[in-house]
C-alpha positions in Angstrom: 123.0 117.8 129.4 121.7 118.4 126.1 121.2 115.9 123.9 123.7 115.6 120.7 122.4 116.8 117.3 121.8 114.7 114.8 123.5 114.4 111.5 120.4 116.0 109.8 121.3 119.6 111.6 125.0 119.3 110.7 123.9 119.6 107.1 123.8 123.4 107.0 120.3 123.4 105.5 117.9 126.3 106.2 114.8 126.1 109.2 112.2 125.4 107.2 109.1 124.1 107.3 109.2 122.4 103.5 112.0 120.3 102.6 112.6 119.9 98.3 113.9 116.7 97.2 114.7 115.7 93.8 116.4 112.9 92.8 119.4 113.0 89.7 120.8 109.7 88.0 123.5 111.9 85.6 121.2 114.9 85.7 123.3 117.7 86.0 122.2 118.6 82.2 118.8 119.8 84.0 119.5 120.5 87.9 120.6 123.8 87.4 117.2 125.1 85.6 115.0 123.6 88.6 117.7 125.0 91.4 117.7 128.2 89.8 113.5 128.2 90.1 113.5 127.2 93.8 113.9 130.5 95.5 111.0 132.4 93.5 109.2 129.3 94.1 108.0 130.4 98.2 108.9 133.6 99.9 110.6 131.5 102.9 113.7 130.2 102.8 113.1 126.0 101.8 115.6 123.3 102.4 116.5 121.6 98.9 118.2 117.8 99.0 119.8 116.3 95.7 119.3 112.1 96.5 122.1 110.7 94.1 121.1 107.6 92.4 124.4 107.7 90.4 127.2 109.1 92.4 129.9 107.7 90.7 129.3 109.4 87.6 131.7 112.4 87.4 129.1 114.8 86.5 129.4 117.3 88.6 126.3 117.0 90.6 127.8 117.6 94.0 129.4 120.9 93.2 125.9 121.8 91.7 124.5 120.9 95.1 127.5 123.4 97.0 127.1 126.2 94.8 123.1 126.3 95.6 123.2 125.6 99.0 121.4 122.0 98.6 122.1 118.9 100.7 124.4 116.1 98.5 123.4 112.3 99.6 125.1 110.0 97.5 123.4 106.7 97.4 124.9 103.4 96.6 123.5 100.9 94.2 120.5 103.1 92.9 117.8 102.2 95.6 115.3 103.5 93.0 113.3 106.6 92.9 110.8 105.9 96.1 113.7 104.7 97.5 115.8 107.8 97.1 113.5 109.9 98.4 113.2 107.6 101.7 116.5 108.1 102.4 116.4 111.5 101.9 113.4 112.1 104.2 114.9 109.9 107.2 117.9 113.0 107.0 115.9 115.5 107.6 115.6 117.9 110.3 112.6 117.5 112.4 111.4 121.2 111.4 110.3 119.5 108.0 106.1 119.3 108.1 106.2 119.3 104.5 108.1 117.6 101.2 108.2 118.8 98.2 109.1 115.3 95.9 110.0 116.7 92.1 111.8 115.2 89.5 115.3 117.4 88.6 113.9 117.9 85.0 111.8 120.7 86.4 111.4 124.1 86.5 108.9 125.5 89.8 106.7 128.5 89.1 107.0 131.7 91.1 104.9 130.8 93.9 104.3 127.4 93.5 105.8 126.2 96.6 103.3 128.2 98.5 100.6 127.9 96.6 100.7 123.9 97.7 101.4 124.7 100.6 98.6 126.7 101.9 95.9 124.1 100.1 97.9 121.6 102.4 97.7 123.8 105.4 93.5 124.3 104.8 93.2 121.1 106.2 94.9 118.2 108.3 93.2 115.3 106.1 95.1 116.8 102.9 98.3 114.8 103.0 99.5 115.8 99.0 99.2 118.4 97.1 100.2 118.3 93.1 100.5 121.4 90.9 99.5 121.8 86.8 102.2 120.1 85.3 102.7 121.9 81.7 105.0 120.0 79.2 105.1 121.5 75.4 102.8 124.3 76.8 99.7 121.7 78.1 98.8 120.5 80.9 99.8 117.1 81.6 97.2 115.0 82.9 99.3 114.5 86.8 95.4 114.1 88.8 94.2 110.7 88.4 91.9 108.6 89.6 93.1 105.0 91.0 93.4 102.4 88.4 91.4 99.7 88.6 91.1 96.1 87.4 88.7 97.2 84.3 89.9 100.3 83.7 93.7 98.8 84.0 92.5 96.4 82.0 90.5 98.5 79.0 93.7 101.0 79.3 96.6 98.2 78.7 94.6 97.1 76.1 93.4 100.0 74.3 95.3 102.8 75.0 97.5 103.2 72.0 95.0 101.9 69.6 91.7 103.4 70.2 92.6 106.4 71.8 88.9 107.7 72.3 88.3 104.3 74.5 86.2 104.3 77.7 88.4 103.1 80.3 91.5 105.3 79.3 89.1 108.1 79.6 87.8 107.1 83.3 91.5 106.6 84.4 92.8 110.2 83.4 89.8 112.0 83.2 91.3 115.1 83.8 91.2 117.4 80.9 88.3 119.1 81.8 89.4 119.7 85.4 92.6 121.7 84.3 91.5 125.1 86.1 90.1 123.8 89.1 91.0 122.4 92.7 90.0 119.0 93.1 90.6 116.0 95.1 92.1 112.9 93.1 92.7 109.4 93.7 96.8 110.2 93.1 99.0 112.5 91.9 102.1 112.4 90.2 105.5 111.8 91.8 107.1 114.2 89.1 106.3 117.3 91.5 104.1 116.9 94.4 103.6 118.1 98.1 103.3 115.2 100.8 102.9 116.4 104.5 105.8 114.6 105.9 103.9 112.9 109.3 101.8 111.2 106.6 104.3 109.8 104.5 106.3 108.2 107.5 103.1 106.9 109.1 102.9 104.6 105.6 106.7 103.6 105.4 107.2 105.8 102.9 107.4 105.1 99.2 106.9 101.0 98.6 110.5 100.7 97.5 108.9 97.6 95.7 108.3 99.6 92.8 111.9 100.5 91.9 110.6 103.3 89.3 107.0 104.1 88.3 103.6 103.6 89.8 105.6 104.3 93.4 103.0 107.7 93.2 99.9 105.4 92.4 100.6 103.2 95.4 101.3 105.9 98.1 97.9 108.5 96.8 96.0 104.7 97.2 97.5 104.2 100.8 96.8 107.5 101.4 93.4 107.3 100.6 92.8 104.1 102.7 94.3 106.0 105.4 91.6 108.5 105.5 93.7 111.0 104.0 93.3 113.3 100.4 94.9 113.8 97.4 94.3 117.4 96.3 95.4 119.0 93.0 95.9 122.7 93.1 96.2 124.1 89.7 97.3 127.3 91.5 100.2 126.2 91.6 102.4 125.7 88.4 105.4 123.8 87.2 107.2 123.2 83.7 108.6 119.8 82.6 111.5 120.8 80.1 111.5 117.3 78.8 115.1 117.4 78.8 116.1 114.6 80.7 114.5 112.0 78.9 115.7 109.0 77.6 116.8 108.6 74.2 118.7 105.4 72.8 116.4 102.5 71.8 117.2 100.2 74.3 116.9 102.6 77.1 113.4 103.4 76.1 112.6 99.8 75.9 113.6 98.8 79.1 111.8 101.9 80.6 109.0 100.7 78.3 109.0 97.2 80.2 109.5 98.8 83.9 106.2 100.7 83.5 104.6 97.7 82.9 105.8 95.7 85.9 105.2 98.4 87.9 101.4 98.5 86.6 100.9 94.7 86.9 102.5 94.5 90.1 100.2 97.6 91.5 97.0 95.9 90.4 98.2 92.6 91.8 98.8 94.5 95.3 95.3 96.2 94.8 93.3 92.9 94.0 95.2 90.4 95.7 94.1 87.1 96.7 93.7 83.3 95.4 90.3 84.3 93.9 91.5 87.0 92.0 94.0 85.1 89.6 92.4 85.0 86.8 91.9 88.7 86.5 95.4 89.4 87.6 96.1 87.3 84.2 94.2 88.4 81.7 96.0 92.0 83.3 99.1 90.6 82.8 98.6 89.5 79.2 97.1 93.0 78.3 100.1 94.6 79.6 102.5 92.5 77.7 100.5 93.2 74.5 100.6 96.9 75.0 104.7 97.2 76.1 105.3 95.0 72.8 103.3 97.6 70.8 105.0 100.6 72.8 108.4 99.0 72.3 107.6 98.3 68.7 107.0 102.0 68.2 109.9 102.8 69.9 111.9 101.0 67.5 113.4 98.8 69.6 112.6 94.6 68.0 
């Protein structure tokens, strides 16, 4: 007798070997620009999932999903973004080898889909794969290396004051690198490629880190597992920049997320009793810098 399905096949997705995630919180405004790109995006048919970090908002999101074709999982209490896309990735079929994590602001380039996913395919160790992100027509720096304590350090401290400083430099140093394939110590969670048997062997996204840094942490475990991180500038995405956040207060809070995510990061890089004194000065750095940042934001 054969065993039942499971609810992952009574979704109606297509067999595919690359699953698309993106995760909305009131983004309808943008979702239909970065459905719209996903079929020119890889010449097979890919399975698309909206994670719903705000469900209750009557925005029309689930109709969005219907009328594309996409997978609509509602999720209470807004687990986060790592912890979207968990939940997502425990509903998929088990013909999924690859996901494709992006944020819904988004638009793929013709081709991108498969472009990543034949620089994943090249070899088993590659467990992500990040495109050239291009926002206002450049290329967003979405290769880094992994922070560290001094170059966390020089980069809370100095970033938005001396913009030419060392350690900012050594912690993006990327813009040189635009045109070619490289390996990188993380890539961003805004679009990227993870092969799926990697990803569960690590848990997942930390769901720690409720937004922000959740990309640092899983190219660093990734990297500790033996596996790499490899930009492919082959591939190519736009960020509209439309689904950003505007009021004062919002971008403040935001503002002080990024930092707890940072700090709390380091602290799970370099942890340890010894280690305390470092993880404060870090801590101090980072306050100084989101009290500049929200300063500037005009938020007091």
């Amino acid at each position: 007798m054969p065993a039942p399905e499971s609810p992952a096949h009574d979704t109606g997705l297509p067999v595919s070997r690359v699953a698309v995630i993106t995760v909305s919180y009131g983004s309808s405004g943008v979702l239909d620009g970065f459905l719209a790109s996903v079929p020119a995006a890889s010449a097979s048919p890919v399975a698309v999932v909206i994670a719903d970090n705000k469900p209750e908002g009557a925005d029309g999101v689930r109709d969005l999903a219907v009328a594309n074709g996409a997978e609509y999982l509602p999720l209470a209490g807004n687990p986060g973004y790592g912890g979207a896309i968990n939940a997502a990735v425990k509903n998929l079929p088990p013909t999924v080898e690859w996901i494709l994590v992006s944020n819904p602001d988004l638009v793929l380039g013709a081709g991108s889909i498969d472009f990543l996913l034949t620089t994943g395919d090249s070899n088993p160790t590659i467990a992500a794969v990040g495109p050239a992100i291009v926002t206002k027509n450049e290329v967003y720096p979405s290769a880094r290396s992994i922070p560290s304590l001094r170059n966390g350090i020089g980069h809370a401290l100095f970033a938005n004051v001396w913009l030419g400083n060392p350690w900012t430099k050594a912690y993006r140093k990327d813009s040189q690198y635009e045109a070619i394939r490289r390996d990188a110590g993380w890539l961003s969670g805004a679009c990227v490629l993870v092969r799926r048997s990697a990803f569960e062997s690590l848990g997942g996204f930390d769901e720690m880190f409720f937004m922000y840094f959740e990309d640092v942490d899983l190219g660093y475990r990734l990297g500790k597992s033996g596996f790499r991180n490899v930009y492919e500038p082959a591939a190519v995405v736009e960020h509209s920049g439309a689904h950003s956040t505007e009021s004062p207060s919002e971008s403040a809070r935001m503002i002080a997320v990024h930092h707890e995510s940072a700090l709390r990061f380091l602290g799970k890089k370099y942890s340890g009793p010894l280690l305390w004194p470092v993880r404060f000065v870090l801590g101090i750095g980072l306050s100084i810098r989101s009290a500049v940042l929200k300063r500037r934001s005009g938020h007091h």
